[in-house]
Biotite code that builds the C-alpha atoms (Angstrom):
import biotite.structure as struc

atoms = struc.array([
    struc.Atom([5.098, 48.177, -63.240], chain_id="A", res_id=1, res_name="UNK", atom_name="CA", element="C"),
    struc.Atom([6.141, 50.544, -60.299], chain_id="A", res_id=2, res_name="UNK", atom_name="CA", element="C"),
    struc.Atom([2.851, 50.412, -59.078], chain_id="A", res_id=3, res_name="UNK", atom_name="CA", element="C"),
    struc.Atom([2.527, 46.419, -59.417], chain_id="A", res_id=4, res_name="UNK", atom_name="CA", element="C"),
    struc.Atom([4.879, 46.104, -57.226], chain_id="A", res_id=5, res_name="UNK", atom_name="CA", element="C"),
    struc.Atom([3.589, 48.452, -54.802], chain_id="A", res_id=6, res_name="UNK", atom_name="CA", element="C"),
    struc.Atom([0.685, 47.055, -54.713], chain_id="A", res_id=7, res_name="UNK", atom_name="CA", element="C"),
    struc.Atom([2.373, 43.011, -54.476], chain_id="A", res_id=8, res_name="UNK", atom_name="CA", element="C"),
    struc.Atom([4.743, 44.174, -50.976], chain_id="A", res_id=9, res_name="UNK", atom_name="CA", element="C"),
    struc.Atom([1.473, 45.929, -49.358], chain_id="A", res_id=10, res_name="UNK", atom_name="CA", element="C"),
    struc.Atom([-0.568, 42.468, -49.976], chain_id="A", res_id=11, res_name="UNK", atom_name="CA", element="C"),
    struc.Atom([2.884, 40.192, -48.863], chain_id="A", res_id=12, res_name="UNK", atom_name="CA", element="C"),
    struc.Atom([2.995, 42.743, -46.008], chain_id="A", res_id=13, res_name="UNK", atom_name="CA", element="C"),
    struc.Atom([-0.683, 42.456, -45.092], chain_id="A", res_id=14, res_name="UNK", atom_name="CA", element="C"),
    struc.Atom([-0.391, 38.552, -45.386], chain_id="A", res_id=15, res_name="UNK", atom_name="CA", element="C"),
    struc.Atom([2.425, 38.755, -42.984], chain_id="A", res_id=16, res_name="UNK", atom_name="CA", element="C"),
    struc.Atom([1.090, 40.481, -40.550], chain_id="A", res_id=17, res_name="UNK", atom_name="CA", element="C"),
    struc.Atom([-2.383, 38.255, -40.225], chain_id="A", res_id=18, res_name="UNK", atom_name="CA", element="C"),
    struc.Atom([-0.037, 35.214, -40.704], chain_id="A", res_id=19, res_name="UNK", atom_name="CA", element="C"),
    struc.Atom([1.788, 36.899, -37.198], chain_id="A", res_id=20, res_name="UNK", atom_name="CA", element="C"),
    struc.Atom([-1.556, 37.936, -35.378], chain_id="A", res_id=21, res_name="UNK", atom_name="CA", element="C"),
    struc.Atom([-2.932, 33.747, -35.145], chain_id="A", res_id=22, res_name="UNK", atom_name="CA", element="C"),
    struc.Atom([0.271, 32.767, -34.398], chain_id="A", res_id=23, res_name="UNK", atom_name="CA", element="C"),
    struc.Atom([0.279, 35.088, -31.804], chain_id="A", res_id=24, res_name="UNK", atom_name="CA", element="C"),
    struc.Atom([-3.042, 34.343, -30.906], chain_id="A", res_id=25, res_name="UNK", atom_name="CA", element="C"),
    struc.Atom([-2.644, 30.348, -30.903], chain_id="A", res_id=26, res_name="UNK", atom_name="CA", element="C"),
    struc.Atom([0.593, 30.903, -28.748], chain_id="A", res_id=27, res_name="UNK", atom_name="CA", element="C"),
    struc.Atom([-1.237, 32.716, -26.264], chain_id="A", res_id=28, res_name="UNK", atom_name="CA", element="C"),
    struc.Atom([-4.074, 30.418, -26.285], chain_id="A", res_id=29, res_name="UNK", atom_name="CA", element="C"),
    struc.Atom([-1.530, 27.626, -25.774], chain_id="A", res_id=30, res_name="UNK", atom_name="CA", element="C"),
    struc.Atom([0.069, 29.823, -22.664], chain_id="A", res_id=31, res_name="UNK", atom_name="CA", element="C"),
    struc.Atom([-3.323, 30.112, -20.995], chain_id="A", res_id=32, res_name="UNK", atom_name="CA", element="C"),
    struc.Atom([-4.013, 26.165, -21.245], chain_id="A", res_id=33, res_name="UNK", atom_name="CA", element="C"),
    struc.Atom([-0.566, 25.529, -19.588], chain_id="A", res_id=34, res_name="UNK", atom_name="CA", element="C"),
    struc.Atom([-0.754, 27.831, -16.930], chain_id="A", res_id=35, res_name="UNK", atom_name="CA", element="C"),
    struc.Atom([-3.671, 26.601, -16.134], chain_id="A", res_id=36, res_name="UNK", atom_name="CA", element="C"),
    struc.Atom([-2.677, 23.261, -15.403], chain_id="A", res_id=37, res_name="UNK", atom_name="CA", element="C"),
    struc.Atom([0.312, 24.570, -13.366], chain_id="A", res_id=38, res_name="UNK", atom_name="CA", element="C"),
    struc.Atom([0.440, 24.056, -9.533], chain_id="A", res_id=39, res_name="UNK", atom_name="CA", element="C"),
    struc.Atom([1.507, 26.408, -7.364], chain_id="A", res_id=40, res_name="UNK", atom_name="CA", element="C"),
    struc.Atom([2.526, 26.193, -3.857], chain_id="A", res_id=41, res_name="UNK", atom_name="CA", element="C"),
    struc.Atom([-0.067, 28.185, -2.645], chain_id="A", res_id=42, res_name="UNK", atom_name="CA", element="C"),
    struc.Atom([-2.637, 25.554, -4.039], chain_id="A", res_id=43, res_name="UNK", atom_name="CA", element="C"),
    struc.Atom([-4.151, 22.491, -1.832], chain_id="A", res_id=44, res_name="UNK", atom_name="CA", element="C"),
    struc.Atom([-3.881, 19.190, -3.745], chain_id="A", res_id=45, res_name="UNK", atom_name="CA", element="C"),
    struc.Atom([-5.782, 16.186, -3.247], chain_id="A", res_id=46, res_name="UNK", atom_name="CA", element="C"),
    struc.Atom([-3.505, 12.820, -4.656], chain_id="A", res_id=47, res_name="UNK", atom_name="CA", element="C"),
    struc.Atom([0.172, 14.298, -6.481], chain_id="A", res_id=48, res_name="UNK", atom_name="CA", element="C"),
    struc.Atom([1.570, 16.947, -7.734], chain_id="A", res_id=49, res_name="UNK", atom_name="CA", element="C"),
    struc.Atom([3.532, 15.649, -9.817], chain_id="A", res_id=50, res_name="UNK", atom_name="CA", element="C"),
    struc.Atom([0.448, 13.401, -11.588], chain_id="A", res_id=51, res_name="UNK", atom_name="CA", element="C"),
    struc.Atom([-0.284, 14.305, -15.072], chain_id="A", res_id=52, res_name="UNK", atom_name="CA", element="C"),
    struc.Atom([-3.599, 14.981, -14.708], chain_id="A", res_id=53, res_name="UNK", atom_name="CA", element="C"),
    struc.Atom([-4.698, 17.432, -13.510], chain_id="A", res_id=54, res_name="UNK", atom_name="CA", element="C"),
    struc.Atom([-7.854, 18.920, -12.613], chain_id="A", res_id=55, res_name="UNK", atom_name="CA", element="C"),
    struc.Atom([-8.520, 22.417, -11.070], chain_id="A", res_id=56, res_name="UNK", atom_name="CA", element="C"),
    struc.Atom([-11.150, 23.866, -9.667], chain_id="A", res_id=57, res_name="UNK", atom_name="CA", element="C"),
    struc.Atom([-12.476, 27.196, -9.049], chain_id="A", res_id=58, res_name="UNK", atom_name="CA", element="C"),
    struc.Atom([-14.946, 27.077, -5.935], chain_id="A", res_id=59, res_name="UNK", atom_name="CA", element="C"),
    struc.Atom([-17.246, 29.470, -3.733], chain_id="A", res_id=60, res_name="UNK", atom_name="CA", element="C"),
    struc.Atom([-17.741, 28.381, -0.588], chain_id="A", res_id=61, res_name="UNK", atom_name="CA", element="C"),
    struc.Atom([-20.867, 29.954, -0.405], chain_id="A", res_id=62, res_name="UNK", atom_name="CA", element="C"),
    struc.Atom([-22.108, 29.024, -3.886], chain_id="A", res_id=63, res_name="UNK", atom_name="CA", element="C"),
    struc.Atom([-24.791, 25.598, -3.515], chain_id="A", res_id=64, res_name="UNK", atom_name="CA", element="C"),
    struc.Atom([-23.688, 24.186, -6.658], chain_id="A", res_id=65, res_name="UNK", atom_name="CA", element="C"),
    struc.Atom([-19.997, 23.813, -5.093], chain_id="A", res_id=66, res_name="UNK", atom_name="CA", element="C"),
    struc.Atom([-21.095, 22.370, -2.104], chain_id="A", res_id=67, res_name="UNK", atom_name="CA", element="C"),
    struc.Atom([-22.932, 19.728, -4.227], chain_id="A", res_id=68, res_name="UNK", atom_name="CA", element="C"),
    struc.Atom([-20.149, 19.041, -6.458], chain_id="A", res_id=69, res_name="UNK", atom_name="CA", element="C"),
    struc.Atom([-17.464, 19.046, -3.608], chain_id="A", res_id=70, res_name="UNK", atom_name="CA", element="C"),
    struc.Atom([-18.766, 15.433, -3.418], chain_id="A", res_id=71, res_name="UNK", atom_name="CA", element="C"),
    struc.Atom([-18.249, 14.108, -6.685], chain_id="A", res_id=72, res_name="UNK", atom_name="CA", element="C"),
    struc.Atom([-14.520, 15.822, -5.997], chain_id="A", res_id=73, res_name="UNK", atom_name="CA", element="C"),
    struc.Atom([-14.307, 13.704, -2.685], chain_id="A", res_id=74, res_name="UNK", atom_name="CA", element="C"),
    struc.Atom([-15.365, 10.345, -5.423], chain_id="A", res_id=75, res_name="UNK", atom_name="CA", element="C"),
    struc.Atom([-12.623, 11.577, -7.927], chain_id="A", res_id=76, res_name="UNK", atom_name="CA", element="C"),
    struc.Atom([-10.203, 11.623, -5.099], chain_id="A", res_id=77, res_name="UNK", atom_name="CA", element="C"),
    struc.Atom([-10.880, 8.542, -3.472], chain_id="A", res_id=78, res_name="UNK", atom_name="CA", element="C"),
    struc.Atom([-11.571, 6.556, -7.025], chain_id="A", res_id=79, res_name="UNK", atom_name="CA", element="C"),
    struc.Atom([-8.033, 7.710, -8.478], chain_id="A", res_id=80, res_name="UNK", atom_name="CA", element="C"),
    struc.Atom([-5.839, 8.739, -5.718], chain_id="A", res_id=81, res_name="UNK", atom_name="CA", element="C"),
    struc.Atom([-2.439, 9.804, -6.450], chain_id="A", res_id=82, res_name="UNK", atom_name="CA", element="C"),
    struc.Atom([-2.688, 8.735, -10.449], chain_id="A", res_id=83, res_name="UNK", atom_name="CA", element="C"),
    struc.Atom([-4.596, 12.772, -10.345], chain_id="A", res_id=84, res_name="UNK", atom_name="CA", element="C"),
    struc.Atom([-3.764, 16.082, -8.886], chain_id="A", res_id=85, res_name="UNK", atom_name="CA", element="C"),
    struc.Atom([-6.960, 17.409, -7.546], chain_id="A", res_id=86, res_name="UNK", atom_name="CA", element="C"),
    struc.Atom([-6.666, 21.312, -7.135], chain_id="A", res_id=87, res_name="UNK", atom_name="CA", element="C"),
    struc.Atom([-8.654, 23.413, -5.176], chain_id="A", res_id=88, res_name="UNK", atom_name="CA", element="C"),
    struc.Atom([-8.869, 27.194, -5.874], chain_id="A", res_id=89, res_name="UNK", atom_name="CA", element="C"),
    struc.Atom([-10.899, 30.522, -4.117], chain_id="A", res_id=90, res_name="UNK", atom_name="CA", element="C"),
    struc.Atom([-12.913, 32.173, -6.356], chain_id="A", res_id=91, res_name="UNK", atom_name="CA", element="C"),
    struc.Atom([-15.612, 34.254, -3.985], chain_id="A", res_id=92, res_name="UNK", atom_name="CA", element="C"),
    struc.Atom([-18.572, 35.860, -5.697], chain_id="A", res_id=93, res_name="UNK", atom_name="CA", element="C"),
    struc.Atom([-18.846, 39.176, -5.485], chain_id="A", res_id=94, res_name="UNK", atom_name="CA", element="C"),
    struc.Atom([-23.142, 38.771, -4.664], chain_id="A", res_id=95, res_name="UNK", atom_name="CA", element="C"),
    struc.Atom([-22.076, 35.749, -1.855], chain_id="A", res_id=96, res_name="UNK", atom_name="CA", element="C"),
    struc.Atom([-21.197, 38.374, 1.444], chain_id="A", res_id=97, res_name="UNK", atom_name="CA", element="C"),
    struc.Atom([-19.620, 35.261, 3.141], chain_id="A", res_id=98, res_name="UNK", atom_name="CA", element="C"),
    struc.Atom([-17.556, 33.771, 0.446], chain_id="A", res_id=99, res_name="UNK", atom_name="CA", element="C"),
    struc.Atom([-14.242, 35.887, 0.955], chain_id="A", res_id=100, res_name="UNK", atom_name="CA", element="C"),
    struc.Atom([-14.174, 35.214, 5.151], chain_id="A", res_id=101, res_name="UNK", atom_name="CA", element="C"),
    struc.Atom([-15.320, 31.804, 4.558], chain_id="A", res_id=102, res_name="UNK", atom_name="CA", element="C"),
    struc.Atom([-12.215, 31.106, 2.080], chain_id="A", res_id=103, res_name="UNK", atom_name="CA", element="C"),
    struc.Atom([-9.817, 33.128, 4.386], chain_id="A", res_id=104, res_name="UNK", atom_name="CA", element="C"),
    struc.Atom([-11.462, 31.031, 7.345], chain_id="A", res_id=105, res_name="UNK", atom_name="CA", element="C"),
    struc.Atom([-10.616, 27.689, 5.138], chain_id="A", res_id=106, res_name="UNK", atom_name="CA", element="C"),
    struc.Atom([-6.576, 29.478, 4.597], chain_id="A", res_id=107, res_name="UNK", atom_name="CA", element="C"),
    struc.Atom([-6.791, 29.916, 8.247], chain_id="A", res_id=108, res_name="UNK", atom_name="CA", element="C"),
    struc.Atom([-6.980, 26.192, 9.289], chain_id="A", res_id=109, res_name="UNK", atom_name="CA", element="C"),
    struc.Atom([-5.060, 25.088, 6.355], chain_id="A", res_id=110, res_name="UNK", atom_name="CA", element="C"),
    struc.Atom([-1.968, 26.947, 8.275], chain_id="A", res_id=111, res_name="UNK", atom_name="CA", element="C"),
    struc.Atom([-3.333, 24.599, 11.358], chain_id="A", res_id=112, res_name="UNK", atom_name="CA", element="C"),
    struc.Atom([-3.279, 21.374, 8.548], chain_id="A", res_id=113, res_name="UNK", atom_name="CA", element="C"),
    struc.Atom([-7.113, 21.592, 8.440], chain_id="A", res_id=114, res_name="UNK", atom_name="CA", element="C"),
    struc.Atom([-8.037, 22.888, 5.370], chain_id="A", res_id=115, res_name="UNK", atom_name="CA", element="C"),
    struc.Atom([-9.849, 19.926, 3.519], chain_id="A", res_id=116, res_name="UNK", atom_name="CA", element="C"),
    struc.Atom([-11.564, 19.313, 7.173], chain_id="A", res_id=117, res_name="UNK", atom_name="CA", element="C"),
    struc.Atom([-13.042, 22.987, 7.814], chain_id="A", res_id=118, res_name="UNK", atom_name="CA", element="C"),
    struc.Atom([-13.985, 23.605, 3.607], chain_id="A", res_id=119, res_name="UNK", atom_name="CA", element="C"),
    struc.Atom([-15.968, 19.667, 4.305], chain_id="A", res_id=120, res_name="UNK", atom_name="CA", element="C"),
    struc.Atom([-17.582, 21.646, 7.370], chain_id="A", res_id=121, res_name="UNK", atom_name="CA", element="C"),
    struc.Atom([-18.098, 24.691, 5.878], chain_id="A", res_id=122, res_name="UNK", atom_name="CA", element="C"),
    struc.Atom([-19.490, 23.306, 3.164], chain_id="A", res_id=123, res_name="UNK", atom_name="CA", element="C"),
    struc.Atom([-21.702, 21.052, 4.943], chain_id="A", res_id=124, res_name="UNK", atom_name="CA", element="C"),
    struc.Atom([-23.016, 24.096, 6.822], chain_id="A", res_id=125, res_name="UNK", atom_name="CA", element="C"),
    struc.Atom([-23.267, 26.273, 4.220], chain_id="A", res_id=126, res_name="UNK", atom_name="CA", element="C"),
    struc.Atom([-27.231, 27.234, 5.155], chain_id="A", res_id=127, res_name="UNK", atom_name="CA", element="C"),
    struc.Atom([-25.960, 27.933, 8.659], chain_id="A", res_id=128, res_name="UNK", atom_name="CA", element="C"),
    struc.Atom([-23.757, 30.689, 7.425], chain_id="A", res_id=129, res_name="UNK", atom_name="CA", element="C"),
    struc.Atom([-24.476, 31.857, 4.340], chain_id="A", res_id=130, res_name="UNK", atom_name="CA", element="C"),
    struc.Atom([-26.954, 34.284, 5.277], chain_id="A", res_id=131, res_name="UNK", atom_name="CA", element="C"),
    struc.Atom([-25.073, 35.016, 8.651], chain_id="A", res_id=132, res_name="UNK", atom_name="CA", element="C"),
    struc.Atom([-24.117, 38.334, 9.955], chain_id="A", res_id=133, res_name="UNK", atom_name="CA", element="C"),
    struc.Atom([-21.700, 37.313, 12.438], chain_id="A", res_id=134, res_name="UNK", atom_name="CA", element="C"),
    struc.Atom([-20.602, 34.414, 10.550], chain_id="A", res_id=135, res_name="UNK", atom_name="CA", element="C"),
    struc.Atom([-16.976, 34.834, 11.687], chain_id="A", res_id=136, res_name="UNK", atom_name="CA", element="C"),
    struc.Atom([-18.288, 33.311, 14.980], chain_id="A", res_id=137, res_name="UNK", atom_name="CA", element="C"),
    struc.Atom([-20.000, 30.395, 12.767], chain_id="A", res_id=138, res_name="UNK", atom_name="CA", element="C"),
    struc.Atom([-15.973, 29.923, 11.310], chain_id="A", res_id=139, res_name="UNK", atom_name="CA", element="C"),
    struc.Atom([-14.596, 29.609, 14.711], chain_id="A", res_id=140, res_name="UNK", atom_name="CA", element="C"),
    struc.Atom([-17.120, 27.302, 16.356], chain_id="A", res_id=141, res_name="UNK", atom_name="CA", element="C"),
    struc.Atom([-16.171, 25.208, 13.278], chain_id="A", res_id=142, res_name="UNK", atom_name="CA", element="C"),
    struc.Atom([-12.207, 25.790, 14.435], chain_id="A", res_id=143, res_name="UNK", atom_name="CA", element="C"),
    struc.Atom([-13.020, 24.549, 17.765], chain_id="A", res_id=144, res_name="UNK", atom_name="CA", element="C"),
    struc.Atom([-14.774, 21.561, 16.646], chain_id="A", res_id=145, res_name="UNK", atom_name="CA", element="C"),
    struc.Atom([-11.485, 20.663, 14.337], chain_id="A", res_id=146, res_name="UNK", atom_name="CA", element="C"),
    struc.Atom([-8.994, 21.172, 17.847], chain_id="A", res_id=147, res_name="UNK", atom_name="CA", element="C"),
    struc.Atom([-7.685, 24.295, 16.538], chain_id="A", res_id=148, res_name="UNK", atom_name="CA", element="C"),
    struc.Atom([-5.899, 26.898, 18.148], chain_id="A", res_id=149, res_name="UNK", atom_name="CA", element="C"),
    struc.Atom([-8.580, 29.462, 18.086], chain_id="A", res_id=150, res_name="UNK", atom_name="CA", element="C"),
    struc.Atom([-5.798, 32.338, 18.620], chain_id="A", res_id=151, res_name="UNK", atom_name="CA", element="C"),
    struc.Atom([-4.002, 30.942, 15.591], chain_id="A", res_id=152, res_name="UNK", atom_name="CA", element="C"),
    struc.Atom([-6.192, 30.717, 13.545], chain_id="A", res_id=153, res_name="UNK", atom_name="CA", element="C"),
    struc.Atom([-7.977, 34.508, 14.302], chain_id="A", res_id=154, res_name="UNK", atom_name="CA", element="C"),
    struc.Atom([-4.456, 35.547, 13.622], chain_id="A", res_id=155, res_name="UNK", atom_name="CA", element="C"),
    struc.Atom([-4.043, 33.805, 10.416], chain_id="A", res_id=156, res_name="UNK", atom_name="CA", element="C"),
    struc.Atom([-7.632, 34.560, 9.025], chain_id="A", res_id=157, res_name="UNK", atom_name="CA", element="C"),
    struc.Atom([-7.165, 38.184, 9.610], chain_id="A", res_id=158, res_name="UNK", atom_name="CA", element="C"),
    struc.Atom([-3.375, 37.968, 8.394], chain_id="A", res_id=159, res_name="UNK", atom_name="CA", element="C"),
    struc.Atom([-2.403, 39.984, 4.667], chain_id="A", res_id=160, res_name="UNK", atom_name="CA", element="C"),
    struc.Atom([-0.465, 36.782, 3.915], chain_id="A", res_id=161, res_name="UNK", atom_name="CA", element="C"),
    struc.Atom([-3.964, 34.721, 3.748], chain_id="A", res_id=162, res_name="UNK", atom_name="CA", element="C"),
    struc.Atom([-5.706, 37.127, 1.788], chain_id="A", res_id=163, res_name="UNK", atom_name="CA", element="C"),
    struc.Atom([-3.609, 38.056, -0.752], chain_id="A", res_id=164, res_name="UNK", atom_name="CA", element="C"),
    struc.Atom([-3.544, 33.355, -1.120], chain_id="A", res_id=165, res_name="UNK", atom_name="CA", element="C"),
    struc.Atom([-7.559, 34.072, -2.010], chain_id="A", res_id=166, res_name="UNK", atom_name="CA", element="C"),
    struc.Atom([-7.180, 37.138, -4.135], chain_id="A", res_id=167, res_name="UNK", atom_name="CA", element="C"),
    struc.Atom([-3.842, 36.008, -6.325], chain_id="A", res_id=168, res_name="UNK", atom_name="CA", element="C"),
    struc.Atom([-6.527, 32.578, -6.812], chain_id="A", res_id=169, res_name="UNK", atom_name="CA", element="C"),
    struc.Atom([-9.355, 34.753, -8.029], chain_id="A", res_id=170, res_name="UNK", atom_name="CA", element="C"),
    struc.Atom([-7.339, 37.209, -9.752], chain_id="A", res_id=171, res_name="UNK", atom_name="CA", element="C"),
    struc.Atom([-6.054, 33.825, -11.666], chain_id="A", res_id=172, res_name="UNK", atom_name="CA", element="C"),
    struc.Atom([-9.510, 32.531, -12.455], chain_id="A", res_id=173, res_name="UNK", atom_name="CA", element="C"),
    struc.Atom([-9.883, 35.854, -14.050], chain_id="A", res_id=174, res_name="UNK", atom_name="CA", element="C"),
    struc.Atom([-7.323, 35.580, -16.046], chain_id="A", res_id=175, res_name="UNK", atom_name="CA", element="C"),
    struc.Atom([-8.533, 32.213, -17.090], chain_id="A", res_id=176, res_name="UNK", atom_name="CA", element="C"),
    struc.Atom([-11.967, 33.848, -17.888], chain_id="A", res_id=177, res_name="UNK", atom_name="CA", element="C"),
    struc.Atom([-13.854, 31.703, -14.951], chain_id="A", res_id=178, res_name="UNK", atom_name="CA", element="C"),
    struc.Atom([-17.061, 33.843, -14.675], chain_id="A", res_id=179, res_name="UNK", atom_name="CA", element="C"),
    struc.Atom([-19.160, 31.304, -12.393], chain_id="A", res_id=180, res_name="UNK", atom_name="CA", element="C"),
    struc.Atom([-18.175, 28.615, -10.280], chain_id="A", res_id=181, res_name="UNK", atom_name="CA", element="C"),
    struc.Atom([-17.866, 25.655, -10.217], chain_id="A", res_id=182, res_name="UNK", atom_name="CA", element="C"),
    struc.Atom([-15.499, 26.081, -13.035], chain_id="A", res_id=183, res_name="UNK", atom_name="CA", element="C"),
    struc.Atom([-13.076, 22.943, -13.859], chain_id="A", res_id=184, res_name="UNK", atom_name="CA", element="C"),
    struc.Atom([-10.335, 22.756, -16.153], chain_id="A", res_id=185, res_name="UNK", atom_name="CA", element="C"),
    struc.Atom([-8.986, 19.585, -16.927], chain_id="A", res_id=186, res_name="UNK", atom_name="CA", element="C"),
    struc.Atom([-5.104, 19.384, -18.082], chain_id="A", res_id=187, res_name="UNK", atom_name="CA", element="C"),
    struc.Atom([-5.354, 23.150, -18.601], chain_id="A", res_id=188, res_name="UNK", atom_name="CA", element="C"),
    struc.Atom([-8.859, 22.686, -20.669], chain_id="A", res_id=189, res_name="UNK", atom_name="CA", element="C"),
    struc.Atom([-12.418, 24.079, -19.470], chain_id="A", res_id=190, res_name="UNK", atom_name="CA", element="C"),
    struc.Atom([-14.541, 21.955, -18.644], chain_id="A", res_id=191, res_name="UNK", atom_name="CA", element="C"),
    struc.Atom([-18.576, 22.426, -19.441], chain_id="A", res_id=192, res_name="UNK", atom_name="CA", element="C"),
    struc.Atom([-19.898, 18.982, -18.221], chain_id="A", res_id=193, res_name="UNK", atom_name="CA", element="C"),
    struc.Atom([-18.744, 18.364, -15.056], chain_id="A", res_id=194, res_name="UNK", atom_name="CA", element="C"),
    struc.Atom([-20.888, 15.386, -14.629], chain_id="A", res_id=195, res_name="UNK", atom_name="CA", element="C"),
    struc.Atom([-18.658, 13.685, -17.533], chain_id="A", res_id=196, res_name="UNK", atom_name="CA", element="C"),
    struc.Atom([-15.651, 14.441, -14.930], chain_id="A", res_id=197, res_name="UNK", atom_name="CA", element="C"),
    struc.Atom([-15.043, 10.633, -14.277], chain_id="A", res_id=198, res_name="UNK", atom_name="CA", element="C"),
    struc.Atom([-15.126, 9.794, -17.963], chain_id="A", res_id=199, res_name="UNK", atom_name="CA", element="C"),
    struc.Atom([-12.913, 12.159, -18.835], chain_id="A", res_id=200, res_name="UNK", atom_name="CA", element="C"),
    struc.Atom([-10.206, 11.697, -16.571], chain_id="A", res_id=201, res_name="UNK", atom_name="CA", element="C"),
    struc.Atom([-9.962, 8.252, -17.512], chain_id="A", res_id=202, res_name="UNK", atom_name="CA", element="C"),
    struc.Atom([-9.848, 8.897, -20.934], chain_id="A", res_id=203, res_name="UNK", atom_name="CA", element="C"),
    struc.Atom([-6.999, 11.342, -19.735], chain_id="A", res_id=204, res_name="UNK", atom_name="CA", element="C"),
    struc.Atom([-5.156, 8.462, -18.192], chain_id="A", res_id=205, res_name="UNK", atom_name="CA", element="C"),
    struc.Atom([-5.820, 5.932, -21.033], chain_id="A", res_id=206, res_name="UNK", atom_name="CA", element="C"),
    struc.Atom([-4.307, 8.511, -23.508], chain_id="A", res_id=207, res_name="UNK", atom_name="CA", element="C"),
    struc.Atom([-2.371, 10.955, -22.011], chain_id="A", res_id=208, res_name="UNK", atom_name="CA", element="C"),
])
């Protein structure tokens, strides 16, 4: 009988703990979609902040595939306007040698109200620069063509304040286990289709 009952509070116990492991498990899962969805003042949003959709992406600015979706962004934008947040997010590839001073570069003219304008630019001339070795004086042709302060904006882009904005945004995409890019989430969800984008949002707004 003794033993029966040893046996019974080691199974309850077991059960217990397993029942405590995907709870904890679900919770966290449940964190990770909430956070994120959240925006933080460090992020540049297209339409408001306070919409309840939201999508985020995490972008290279030296990475092709972002400079081809950046347009069906700009179509999301213009199509839905303020009914979406629209959040844009570093995440520089390690292989892309450009992608870190190109996303301080973009921080740099954001300071200047510029940002959308020079990552449109830089993305636009992404073959110009991507290969670069001086591609710093690329960024600041591109600053002078957008009326910037040129001695701003070499200030800001070498500034700690603008790089820690592009490494706390890829440290986050880390955390949200973004391992190429473009990477959307949707409402806090991943996103694998990104073509489906327009479909989904509007599902998004039909049933929130």
């Amino acid at each position: 009988m003794k033993q029966f009952l040893i046996w019974t509070s080691l199974i309850v116990a077991a059960a217990f703990a397993i029942w405590n492991m995907t709870k904890l498990a679900t919770t966290s899962n449940q964190a990770t979609v909430a956070e994120a969805k959240e925006i933080s003042e460090s992020d540049w949003v297209k339409g408001s902040r306070a919409a309840k959709v939201v999508l985020v992406e995490y972008s290279d600015l030296q990475c092709p595939a972002c400079a081809y979706y950046a347009q069906t962004v700009e179509s999301l934008a213009q199509e839905f306007g303020d009914q979406i947040a629209i959040v844009y997010r570093h995440f520089p590839l390690p292989q892309h040698k450009n992608a870190r001073l190109a996303a301080y570069a973009a921080e740099a003219a954001g300071r200047q109200g510029k940002f959308w304008e020079m990552i449109n630019r830089i993305f636009l001339n992404q073959k110009e620069w991507a290969s670069e070795e001086n591609a710093l004086s690329l960024f600041t042709d591109y600053a002078e063509k957008l009326n910037l302060n040129l001695e701003i904006f070499q200030t800001d882009l070498d500034s700690p304040n603008v790089k820690e904005v592009v490494e706390n945004q890829y440290a986050s995409g880390i955390r949200f286990k973004v391992n190429g890019t473009p990477t959307f989430f949707l409402n806090g969800e991943k996103i694998s289709k990104p073509n489906e984008l327009p479909d989904l949002i509007r599902q998004k707004l039909t049933n929130p």
